[in-house]
C-alpha positions in Angstrom: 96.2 68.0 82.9 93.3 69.0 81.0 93.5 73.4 80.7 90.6 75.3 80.4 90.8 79.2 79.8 88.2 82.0 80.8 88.2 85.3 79.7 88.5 87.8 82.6 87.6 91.6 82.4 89.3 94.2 83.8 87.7 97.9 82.9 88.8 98.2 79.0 91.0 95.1 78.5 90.3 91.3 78.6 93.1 88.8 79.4 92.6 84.9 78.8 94.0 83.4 82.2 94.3 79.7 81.8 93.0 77.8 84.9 93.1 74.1 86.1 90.2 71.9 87.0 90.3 73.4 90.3 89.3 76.8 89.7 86.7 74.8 87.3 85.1 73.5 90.1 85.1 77.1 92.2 83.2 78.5 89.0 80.3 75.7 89.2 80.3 74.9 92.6 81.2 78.0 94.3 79.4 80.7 92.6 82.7 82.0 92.0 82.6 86.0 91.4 86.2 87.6 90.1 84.5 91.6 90.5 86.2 93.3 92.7 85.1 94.5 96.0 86.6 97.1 98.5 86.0 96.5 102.3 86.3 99.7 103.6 87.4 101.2 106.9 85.9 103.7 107.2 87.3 107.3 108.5 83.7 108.6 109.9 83.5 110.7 106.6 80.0 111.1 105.2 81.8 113.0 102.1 83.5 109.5 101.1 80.4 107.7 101.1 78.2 110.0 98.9 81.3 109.8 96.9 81.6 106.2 96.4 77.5 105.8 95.1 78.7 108.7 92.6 80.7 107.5 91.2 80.1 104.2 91.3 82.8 102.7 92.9 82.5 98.8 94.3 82.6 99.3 97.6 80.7 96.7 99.4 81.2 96.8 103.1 82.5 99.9 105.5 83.8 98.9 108.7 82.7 101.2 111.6 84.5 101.5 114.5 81.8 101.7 117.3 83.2 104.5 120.1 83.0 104.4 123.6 82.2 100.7 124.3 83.0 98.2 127.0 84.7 96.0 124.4 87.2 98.6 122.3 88.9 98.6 119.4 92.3 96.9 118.5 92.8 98.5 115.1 96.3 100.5 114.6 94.2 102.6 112.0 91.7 104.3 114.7 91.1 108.5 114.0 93.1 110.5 116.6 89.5 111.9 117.4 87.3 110.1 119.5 83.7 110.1 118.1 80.0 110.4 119.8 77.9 107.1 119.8 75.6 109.2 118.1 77.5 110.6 115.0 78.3 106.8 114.9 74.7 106.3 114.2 74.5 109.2 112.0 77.3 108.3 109.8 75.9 104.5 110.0 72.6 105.6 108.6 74.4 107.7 105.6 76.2 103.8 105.0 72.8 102.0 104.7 71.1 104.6 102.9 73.5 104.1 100.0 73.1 100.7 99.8 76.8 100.0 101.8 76.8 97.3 104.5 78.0 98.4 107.3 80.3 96.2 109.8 80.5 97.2 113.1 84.1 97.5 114.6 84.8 95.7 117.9 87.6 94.3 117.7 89.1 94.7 120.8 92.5 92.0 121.4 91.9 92.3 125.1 89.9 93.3 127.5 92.1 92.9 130.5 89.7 90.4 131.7 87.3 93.2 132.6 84.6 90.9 130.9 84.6 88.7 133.6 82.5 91.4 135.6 79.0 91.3 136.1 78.9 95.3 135.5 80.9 95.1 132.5 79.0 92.1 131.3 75.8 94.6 131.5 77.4 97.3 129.9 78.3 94.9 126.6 74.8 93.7 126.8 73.2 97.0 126.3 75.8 97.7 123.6 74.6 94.6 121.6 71.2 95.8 122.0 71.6 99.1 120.5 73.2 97.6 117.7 70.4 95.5 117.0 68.4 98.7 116.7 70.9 100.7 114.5 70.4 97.4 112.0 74.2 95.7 112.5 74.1 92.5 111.3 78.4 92.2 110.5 80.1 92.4 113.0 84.5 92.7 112.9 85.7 91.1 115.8 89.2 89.7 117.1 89.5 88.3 120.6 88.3 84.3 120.3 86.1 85.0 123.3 84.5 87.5 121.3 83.4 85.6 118.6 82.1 82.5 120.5 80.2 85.7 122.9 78.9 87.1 119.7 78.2 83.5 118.4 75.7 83.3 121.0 74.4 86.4 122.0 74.5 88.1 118.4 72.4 85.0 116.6 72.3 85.5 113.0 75.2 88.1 113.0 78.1 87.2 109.7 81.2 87.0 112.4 84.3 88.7 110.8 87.7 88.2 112.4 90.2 91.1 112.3 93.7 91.3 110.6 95.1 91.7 113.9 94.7 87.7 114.9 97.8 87.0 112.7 96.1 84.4 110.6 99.0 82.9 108.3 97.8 79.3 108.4 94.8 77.2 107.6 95.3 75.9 111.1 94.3 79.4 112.6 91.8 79.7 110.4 89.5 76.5 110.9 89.7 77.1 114.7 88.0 80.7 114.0 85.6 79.1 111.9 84.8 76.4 114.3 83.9 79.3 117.3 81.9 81.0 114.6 83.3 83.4 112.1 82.5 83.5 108.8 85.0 85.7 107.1 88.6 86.3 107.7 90.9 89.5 107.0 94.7 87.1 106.5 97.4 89.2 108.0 99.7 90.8 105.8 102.4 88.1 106.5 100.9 85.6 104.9 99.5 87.4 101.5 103.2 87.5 99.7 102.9 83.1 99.7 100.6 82.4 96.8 100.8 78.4 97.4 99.3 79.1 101.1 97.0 81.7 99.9 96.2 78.8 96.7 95.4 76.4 99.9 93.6 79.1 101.5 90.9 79.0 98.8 90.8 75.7 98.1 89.9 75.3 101.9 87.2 78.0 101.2 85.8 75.5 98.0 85.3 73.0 101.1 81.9 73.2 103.4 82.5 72.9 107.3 79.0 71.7 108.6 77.5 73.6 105.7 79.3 77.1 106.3 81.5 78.4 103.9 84.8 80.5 105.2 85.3 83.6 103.3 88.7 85.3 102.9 89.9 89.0 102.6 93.3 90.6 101.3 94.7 93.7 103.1 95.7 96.0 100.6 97.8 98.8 102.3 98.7 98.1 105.7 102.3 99.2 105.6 103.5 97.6 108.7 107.1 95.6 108.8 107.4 92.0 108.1 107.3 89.6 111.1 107.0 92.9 113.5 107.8 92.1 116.8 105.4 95.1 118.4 102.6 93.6 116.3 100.5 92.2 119.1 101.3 95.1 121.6 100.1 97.7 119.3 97.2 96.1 119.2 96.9 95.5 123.1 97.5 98.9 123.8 95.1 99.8 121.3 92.2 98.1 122.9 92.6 98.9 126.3 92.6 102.5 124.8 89.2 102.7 123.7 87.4 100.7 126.0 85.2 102.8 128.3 83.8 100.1 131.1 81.8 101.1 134.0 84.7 99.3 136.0 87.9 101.2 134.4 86.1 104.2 132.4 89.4 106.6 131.7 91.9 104.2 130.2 92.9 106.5 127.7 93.8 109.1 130.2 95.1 107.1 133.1 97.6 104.5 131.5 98.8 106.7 128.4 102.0 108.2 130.7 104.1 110.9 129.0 102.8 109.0 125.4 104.3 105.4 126.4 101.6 104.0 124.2 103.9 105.2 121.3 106.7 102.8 122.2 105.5 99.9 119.5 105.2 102.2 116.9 108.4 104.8 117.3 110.2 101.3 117.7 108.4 100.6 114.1 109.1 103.4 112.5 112.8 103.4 113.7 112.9 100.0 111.6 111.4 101.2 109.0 113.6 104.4 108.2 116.7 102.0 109.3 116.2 99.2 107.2 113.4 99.7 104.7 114.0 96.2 103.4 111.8 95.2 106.5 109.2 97.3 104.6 109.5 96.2 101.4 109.2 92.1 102.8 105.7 93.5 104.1 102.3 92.6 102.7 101.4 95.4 100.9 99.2 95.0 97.6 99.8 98.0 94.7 97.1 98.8 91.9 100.1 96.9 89.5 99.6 93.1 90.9 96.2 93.3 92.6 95.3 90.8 89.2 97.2 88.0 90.8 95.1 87.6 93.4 91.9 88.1 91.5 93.8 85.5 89.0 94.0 83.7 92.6 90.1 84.1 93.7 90.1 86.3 95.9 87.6 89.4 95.4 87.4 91.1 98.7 90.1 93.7 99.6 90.5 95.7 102.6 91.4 99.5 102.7 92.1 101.5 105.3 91.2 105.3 104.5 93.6 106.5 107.4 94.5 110.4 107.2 93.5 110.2 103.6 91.7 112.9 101.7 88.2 112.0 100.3 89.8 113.1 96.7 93.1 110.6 97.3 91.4 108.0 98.5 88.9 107.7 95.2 92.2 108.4 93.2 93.5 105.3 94.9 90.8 102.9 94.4 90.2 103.9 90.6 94.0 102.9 90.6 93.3 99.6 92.1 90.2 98.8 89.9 92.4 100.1 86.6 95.4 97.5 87.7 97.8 100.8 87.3 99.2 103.8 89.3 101.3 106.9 89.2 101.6 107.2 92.6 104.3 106.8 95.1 103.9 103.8 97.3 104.0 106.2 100.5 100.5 107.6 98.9 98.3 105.3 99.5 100.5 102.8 101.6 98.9 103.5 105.5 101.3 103.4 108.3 100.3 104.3 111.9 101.1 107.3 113.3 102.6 108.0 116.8 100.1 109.8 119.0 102.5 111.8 120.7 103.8 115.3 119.2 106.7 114.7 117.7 106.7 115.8 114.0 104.4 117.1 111.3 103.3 114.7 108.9 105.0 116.4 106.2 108.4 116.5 107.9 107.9 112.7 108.9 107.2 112.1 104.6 110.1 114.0 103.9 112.5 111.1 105.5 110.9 108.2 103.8 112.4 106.5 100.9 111.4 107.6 97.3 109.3 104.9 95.8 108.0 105.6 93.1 105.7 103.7 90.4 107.7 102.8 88.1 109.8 101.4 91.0 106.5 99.4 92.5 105.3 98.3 89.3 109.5 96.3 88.6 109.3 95.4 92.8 105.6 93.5 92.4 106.5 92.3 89.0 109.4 89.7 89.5 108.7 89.6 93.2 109.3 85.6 94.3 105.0 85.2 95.7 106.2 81.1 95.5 108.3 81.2 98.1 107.9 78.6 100.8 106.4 80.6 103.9 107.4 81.4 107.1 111.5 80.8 105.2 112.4 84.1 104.5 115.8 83.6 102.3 114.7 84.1 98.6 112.4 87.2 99.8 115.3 89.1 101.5 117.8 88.3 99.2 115.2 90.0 96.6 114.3 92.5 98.6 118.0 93.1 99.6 118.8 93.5 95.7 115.9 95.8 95.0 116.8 98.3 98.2 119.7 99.5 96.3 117.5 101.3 94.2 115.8 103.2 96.7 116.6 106.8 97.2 116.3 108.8 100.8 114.5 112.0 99.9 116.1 113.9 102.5 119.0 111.8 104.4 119.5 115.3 106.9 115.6 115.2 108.0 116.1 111.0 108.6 118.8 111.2 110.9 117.1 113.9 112.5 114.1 111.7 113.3 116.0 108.8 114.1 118.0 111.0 116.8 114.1 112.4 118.2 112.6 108.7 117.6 115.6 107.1 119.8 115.6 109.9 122.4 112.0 109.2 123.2 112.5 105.6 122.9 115.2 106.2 125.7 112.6 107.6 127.8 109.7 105.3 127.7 112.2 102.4 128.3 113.4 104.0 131.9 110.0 103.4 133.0 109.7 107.7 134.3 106.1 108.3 135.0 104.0 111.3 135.4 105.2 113.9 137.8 102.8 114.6 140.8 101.8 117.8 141.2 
């Protein structure tokens, strides 16, 4: 096969990274772009923004999770606070002003079927209109009805599909396109299998009726491999944060004695068990976020969940600089109960030491050509590499696993709220 080489830049160095008549074609056809772009979303921090323009970081889009709507939000990364409509508009405004576009978070997974009434129906109606005025023209969405409503009702809105669809195949992929999205955050699953992420792009080369498909890598979603509380996270999240003039307390009414932690303390209780569940998941580290610029891709998604405005421009300079010294925990996000159970420090102390050094040999020999969904070659890998792992404090991690399965205990007897 004839070889071709071009000479990619990244900050001081240059590398000559061979590439095949494929990639050729992306580079003529495609207007193929290899700068790097962060998605972010967003953490309803004006600080960050004027932060980002300062200094110059490529931030692109900032996903903005619009409050207090009839459709919700799905995302496991929401802020414990629940903010105004209006400080949504106020911290949308800061967005535009520095030249970020913002995308408008709706990405509820269910509505319970509440969409089906005529006074919801009105409610979502008026929320579409006020974010015509704000100036939304992206729009992050997840449930397919969503889309094809947005299709519709939203003409001339870029349609982006949420992580939280679990889109590991080309298959899932061309169905969203066909309702009407135009960009597509893969699920973490699916971003350790460089032949389907190879297929990925070469489906994005192709035109369907004229509309390209764009694709977006998570960076640091540290959720477990093949999670089984994946899609009831999500569901509980949703139903959470939509306020509808026919159910308009769901946060209140259906979050009994904190039974919407049960996904997550289940999660956690894996993760602190057997971290090789967490090491199998798709997390990207600033030491091989090359090989899938080498692949293409150029759009990466960051959540800035409970991170400081100072760690989370450490974190991205590490990503752009394709190096770290920071342990994986750092700038790794993983979703926090909502009940009180812990300190965030205490619940640090019991995860595994991880350090760079240790991310930069994990990502470096790490098997990305294994066949996906087969999981042998991965967690025999993975297996090996969890020997070297240290538990910071092994005292504080049985401690938590005795508080995480207590509570556990108790959500799965089904007790209620007490009546007064």
């Amino acid at each position: 096969m004839e070889q071709w080489w071009i000479s990619f830049s990244w900050g001081l160095k240059r590398e000559l990274t061979p590439i095949n008549n494929f990639f050729l074609f992306l580079i003529k056809n495609e207007d193929f772009s290899i700068s790097m772009k962060f998605v972010l979303e967003g953490n309803y921090n004006k600080d960050l923004i004027y932060k980002i323009q300062e200094k110059k970081i490529p931030v692109s889009h900032v996903v903005v999770h619009v409050p207090n709507t009839p459709i919700g939000n799905s995302s496991i990364f929401l802020p414990f606070k629940q903010y105004s409509f209006s400080e949504f508009e106020e911290y949308t405004k800061v967005i535009q002003e520095m030249g970020i576009i913002p995308i408008a978070g709706l990405d509820s997974t269910c509505q319970g079927n509440l969409e089906a009434h005529s006074e919801h129906n009105k409610a979502t109606m008026q929320l579409l209109q006020s974010l015509k005025t704000i100036g939304y023209s992206e729009i992050l969405l997840s449930s397919p009805n969503n889309v094809g409503f947005f299709k519709e009702q939203y003409q001339g809105a870029k349609i982006y599909v949420s992580y939280s669809q679990y889109i590991t195949s080309m298959n899932r992929a061309r169905i969203f396109s066909n309702i009407g999205a135009h960009s597509i955050i893969l699920h973490p699953d699916i971003i350790r299998s460089f032949n389907s992420l190879k297929n990925f792009m070469k489906m994005k080369a192709q035109s369907n009726n004229g509309k390209s498909l764009d694709f977006i890598i998570p960076l640091n979603i540290g959720c477990n491999w093949g999670c089984i509380y994946w899609y009831q996270h999500h569901n509980l999240q949703s139903h959470r944060t939509i306020n509808s003039p026919i159910f308009w307390d769901q946060m209140n009414v259906s979050d009994v004695q904190d039974g919407y932690d049960y996904s997550l303390l289940n999660c956690w209780k894996q993760r602190i068990e057997k971290p090789v569940s967490f090491l199998k998941g798709g997390w990207v580290s600033p030491w091989n976020i090359i090989e899938y610029e080498n692949l293409g891709f150029n759009y990466f998604f960051f959540s800035t969940y409970q991170l400081s405005v100072s760690k989370i421009m450490n974190i991205l300079k590490s990503y752009m600089e394709k190096s770290t010294d920071l342990n994986l925990f750092d700038y790794i996000r993983i979703p926090t109960p909502y009940g009180d159970y812990w300190d965030p420090n205490t619940m640090n102390a019991s995860i595994y030491e991880f350090n760079s050094l240790n991310v930069k040999d994990f990502c470096h020999d790490f098997p990305y050509n294994a066949p996906f969904p087969f999981e042998e070659q991965i967690s025999q890998y993975c297996s090996d590499f969890n020997k070297k792992i240290i538990v910071k404090d092994p005292n504080q991690k049985e401690r938590m696993l005795t508080l995480i399965n207590k509570k556990i205990g108790e959500i799965q007897k089904g007790v209620g709220k007490k009546e007064k």
